[in-house]
N, CA, C and O atoms as a MOPAC input file, in Angstrom:
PM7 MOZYME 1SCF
protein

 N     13.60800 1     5.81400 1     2.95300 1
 C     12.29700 1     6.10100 1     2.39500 1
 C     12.30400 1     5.76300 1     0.90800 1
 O     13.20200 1     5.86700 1     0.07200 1
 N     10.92600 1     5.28600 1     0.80800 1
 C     11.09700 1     4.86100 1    -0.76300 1
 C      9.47500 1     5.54500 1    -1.45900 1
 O      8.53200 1     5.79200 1    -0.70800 1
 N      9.41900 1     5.72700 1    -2.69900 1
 C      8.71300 1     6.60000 1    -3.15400 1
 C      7.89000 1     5.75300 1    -4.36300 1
 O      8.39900 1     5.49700 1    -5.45400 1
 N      6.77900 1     5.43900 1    -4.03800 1
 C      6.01600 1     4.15600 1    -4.87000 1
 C      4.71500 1     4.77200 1    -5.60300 1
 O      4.63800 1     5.98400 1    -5.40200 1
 N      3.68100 1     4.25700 1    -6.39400 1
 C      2.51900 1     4.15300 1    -6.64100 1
 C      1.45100 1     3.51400 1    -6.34100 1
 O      1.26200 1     2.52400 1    -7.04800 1
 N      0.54700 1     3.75100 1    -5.41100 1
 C     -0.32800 1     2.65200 1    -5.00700 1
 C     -1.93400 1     2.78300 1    -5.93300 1
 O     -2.60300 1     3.80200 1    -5.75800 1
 N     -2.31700 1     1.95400 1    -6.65600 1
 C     -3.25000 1     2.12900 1    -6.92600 1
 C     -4.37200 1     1.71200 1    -6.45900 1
 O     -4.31300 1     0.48200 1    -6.47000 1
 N     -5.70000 1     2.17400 1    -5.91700 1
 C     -6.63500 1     1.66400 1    -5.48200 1
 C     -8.04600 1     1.33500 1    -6.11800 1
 O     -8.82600 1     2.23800 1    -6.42200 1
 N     -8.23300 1     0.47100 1    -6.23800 1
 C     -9.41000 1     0.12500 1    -7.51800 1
 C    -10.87800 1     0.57600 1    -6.80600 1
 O    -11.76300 1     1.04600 1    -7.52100 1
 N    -11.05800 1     0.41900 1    -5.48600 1
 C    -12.20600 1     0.74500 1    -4.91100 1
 C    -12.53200 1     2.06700 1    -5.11700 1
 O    -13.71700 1     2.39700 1    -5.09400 1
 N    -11.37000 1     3.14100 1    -5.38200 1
 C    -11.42900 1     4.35500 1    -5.49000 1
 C    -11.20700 1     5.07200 1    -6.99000 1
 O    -11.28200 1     6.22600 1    -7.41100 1
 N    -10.85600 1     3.61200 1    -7.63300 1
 C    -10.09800 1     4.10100 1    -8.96800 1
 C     -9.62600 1     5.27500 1    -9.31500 1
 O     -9.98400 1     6.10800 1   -10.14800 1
 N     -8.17200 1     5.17800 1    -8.02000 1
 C     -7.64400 1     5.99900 1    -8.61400 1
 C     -6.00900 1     5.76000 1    -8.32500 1
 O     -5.79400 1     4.54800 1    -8.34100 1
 N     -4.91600 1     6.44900 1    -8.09400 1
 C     -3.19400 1     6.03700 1    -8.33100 1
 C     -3.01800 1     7.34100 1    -7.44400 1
 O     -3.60500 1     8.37300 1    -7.76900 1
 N     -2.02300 1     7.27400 1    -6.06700 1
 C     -1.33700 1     7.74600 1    -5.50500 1
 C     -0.00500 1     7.50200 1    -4.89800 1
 O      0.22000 1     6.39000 1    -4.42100 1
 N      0.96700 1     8.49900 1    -4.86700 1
 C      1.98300 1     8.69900 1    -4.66700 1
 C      2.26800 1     8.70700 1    -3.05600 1
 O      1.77100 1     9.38800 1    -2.16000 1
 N      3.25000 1     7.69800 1    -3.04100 1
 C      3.33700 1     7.29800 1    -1.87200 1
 C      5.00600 1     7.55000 1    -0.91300 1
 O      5.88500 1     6.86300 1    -1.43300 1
 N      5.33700 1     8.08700 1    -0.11400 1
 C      6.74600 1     8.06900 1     0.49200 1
 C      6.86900 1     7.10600 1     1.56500 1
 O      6.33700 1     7.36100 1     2.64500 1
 N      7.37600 1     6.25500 1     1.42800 1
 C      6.83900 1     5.06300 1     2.71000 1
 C      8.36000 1     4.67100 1     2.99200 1
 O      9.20600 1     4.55200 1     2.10600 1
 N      8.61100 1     4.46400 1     4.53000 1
 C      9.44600 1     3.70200 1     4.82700 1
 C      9.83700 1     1.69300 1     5.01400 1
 O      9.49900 1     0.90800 1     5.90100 1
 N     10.69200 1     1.47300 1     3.68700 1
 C     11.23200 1     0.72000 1     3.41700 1
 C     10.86400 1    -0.72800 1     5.11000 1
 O     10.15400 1    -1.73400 1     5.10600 1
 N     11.62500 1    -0.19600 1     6.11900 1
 C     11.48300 1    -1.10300 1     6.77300 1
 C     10.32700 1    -1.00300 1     8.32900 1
 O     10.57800 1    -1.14700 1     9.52500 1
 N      8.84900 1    -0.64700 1     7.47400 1
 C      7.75800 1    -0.91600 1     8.20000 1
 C      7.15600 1    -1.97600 1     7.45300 1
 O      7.15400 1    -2.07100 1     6.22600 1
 N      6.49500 1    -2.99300 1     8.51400 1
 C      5.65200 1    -3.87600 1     7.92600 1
 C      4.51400 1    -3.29100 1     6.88200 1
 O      4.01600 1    -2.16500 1     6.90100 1
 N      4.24600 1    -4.36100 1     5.97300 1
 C      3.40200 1    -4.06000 1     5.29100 1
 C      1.82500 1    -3.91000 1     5.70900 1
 O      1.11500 1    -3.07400 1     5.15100 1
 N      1.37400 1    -4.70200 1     6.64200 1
 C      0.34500 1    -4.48100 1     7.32900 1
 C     -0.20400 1    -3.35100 1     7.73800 1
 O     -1.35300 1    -2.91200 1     7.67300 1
 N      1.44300 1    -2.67900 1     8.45300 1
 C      1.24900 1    -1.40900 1     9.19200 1
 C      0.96600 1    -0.26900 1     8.02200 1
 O      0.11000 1     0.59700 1     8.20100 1
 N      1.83400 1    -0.34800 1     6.69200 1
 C      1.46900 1     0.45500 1     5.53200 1
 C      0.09300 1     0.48700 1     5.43800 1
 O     -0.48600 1     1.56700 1     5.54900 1
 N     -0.61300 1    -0.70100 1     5.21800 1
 C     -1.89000 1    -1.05300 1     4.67200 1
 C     -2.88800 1     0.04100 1     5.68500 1
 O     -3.76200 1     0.80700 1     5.27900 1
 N     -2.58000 1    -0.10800 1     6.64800 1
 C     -3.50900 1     0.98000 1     7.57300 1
 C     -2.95000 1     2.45300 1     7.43500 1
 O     -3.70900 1     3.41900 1     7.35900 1
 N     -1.61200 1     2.55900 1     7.40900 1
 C     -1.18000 1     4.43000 1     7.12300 1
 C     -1.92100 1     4.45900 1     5.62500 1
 O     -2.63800 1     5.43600 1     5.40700 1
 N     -1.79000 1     3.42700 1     4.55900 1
 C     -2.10900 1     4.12700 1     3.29600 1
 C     -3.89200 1     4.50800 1     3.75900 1
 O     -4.37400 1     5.63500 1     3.65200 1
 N     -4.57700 1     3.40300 1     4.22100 1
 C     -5.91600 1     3.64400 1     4.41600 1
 C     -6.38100 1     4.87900 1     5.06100 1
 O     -7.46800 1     5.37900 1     4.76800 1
 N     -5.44800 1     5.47000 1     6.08300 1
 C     -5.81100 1     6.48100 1     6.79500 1
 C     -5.67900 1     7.67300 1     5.89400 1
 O     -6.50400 1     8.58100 1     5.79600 1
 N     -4.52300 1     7.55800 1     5.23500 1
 C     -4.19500 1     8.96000 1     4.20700 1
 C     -5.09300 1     9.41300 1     2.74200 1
 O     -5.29400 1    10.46600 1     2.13600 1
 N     -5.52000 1     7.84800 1     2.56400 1
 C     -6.33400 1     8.21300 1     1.73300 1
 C     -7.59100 1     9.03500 1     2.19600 1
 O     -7.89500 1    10.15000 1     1.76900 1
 N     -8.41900 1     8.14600 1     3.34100 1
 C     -9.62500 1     8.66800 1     4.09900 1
 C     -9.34400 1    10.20700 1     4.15500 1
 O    -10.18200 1    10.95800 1     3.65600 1
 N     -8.50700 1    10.58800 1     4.58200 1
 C     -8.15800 1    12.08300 1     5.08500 1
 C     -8.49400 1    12.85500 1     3.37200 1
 O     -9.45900 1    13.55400 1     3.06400 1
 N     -7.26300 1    12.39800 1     2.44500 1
 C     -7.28600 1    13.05900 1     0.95100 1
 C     -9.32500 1    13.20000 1     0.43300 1
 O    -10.05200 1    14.17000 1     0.22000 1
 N     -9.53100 1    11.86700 1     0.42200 1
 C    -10.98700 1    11.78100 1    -0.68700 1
 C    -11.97700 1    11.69200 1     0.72000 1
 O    -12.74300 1    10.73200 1     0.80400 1
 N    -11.94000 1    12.77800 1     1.89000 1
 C    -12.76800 1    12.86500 1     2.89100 1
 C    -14.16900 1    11.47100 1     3.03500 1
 O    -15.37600 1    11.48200 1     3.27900 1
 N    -13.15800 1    10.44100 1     2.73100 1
 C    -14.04300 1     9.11100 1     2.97400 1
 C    -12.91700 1     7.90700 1     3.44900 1
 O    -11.77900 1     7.65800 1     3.05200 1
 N    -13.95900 1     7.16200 1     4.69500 1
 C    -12.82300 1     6.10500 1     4.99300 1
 C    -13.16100 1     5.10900 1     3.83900 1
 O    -14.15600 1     5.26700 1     3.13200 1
 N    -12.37600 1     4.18300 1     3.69900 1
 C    -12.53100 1     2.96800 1     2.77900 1
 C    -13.35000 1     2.04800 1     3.70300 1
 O    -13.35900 1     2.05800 1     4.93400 1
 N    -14.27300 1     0.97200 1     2.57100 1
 C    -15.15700 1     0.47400 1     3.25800 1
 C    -14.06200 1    -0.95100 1     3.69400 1
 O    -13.06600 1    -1.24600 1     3.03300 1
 N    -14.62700 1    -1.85400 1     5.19800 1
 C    -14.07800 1    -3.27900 1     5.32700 1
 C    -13.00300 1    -2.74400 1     6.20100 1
 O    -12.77800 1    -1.57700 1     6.52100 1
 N    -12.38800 1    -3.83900 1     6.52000 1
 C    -11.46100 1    -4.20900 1     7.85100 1
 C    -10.02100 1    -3.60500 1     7.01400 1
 O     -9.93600 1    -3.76700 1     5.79700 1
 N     -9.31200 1    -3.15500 1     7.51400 1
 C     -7.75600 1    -2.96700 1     7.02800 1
 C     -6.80900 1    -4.36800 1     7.07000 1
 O     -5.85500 1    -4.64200 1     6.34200 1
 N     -7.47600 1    -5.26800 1     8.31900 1
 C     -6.67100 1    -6.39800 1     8.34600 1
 C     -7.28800 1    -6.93200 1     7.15000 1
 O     -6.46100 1    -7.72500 1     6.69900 1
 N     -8.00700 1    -6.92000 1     6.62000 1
 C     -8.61100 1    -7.94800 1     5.40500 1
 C     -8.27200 1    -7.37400 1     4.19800 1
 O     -8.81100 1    -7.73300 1     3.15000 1
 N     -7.17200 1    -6.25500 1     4.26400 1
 C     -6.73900 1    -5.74600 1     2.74800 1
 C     -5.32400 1    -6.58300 1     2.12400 1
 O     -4.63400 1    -7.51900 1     2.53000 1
 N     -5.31900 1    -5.80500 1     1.07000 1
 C     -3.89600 1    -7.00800 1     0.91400 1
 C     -3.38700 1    -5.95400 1     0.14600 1
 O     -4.26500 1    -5.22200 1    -0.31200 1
 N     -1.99100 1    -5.59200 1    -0.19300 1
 C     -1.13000 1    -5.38900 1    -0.99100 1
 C     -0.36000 1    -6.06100 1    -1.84800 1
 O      0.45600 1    -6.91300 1    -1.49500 1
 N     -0.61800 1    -5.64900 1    -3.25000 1
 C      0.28000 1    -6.18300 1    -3.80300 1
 C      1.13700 1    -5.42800 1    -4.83700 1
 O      0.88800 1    -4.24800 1    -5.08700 1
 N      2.56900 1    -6.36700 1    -5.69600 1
 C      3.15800 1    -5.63600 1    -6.09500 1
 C      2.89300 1    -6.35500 1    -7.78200 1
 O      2.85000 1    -7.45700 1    -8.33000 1
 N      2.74400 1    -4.69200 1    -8.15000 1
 C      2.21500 1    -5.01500 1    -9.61500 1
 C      3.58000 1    -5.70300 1   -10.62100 1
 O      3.50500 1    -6.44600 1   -11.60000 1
 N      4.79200 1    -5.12000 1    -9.93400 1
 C      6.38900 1    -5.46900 1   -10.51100 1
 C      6.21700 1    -6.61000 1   -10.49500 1
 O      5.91100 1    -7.20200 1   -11.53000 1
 N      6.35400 1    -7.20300 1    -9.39600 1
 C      6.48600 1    -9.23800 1    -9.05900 1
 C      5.27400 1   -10.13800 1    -9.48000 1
 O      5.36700 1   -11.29600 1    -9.88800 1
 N      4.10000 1    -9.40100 1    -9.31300 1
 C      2.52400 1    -9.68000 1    -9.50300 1
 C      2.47000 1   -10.73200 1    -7.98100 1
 O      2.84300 1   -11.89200 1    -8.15400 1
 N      2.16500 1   -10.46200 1    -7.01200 1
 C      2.31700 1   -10.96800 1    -5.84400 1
 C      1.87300 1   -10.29700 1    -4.47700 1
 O      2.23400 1    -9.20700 1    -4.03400 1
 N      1.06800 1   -11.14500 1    -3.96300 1
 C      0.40900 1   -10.59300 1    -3.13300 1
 C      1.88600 1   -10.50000 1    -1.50000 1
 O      2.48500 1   -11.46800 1    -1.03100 1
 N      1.99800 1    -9.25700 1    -1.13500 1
 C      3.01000 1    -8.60000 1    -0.12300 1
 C      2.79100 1    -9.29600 1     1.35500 1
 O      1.68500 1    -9.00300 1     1.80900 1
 N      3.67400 1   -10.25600 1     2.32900 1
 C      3.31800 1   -10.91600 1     3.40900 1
 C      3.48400 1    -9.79500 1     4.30300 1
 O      4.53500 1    -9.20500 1     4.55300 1
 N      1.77200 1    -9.45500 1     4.97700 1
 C      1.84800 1    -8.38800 1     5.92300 1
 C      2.46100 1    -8.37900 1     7.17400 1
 O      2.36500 1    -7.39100 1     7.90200 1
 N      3.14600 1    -9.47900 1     7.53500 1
 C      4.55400 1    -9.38600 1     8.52900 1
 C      5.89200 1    -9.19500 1     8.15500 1
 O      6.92100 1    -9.20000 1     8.83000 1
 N      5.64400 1    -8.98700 1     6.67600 1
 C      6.98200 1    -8.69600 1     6.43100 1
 C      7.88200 1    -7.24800 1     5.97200 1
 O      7.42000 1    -6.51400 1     6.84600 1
 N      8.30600 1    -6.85500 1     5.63100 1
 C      8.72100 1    -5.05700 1     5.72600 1
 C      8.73800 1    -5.09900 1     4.26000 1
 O      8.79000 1    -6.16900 1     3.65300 1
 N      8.67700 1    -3.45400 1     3.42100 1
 C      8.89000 1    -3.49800 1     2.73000 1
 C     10.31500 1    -3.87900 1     1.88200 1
 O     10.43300 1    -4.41200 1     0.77900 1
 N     11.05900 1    -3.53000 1     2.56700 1
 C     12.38400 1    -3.87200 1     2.08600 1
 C     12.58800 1    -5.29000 1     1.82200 1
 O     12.74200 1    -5.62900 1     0.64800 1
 N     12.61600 1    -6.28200 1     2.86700 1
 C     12.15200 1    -7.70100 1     3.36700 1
 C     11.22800 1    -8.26400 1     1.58500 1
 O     11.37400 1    -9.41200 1     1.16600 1
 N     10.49700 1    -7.37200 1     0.93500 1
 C      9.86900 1    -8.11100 1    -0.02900 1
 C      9.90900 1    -7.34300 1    -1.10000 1
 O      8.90800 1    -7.09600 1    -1.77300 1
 N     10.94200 1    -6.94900 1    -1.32000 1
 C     11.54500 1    -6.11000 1    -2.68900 1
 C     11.56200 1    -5.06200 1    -2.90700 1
 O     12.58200 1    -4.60200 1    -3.42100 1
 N     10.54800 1    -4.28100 1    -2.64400 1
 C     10.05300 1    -3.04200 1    -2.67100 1
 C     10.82200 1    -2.15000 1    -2.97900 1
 O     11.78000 1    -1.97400 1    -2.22600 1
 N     10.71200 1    -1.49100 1    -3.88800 1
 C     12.11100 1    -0.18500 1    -4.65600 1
 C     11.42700 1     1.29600 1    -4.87000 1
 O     10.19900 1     1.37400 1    -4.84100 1
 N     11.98700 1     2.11800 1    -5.02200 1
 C     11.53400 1     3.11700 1    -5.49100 1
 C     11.02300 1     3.38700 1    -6.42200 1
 O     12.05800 1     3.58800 1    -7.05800 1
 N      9.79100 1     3.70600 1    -7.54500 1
 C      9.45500 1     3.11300 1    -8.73000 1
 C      7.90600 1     2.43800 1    -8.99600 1
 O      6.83800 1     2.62500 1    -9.58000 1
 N      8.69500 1     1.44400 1    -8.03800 1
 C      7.60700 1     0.21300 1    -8.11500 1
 C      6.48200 1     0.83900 1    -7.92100 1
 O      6.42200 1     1.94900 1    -7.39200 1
 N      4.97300 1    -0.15800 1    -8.54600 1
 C      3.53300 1     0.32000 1    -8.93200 1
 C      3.31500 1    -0.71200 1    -7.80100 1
 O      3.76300 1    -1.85800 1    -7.85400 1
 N      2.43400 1    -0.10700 1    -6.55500 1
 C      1.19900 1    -1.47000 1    -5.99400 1
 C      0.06500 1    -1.75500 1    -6.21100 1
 O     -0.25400 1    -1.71400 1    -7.39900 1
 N     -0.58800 1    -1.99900 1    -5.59900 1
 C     -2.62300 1    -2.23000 1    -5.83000 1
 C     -2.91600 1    -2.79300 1    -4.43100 1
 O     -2.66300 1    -3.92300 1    -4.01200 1
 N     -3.56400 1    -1.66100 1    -3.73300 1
 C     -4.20800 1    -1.89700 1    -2.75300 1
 C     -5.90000 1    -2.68800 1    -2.81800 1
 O     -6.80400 1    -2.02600 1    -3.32800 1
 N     -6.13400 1    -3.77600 1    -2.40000 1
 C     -7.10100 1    -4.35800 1    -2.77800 1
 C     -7.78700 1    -5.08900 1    -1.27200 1
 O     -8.81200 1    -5.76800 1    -1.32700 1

């Protein structure tokens, strides 16, 4: 498990994240979407497949077949859900 920052601009706002290292990023992209919906009792607007992650460390958008570990991902690290 690795322990990140995701920031979301649609929501403008930065949450703390415990995510396991070797789930696809895709699959993140929908747990982060769900957890947020639950926190700020609103789903996010648009498709989850049409989101993207990226990492603010590398400045690079995250290949959603690939795991976090698979694309650097550390404990630390800042994202931007977009």
């Amino acid at each position: 498990m690795i322990l990140v920052d995701v920031f979301v601009p649609s929501v403008n706002n930065v949450y703390d994240f415990q995510l396991d290292e070797n789930t696809p990023v895709q699959r993140v992209i929908g747990e982060i979407c769900e957890l947020i919906g639950q926190k700020e009792r609103c789903g996010l607007t648009g498709n989850a497949e049409e989101l993207m992650l990226c990492s603010r460390n590398e400045k690079c958008i995250l290949p959603g077949d690939c795991t976090l570990m698979a694309c650097g991902v550390k404990t630390g690290n800042s994202l931007i859900l977009v």
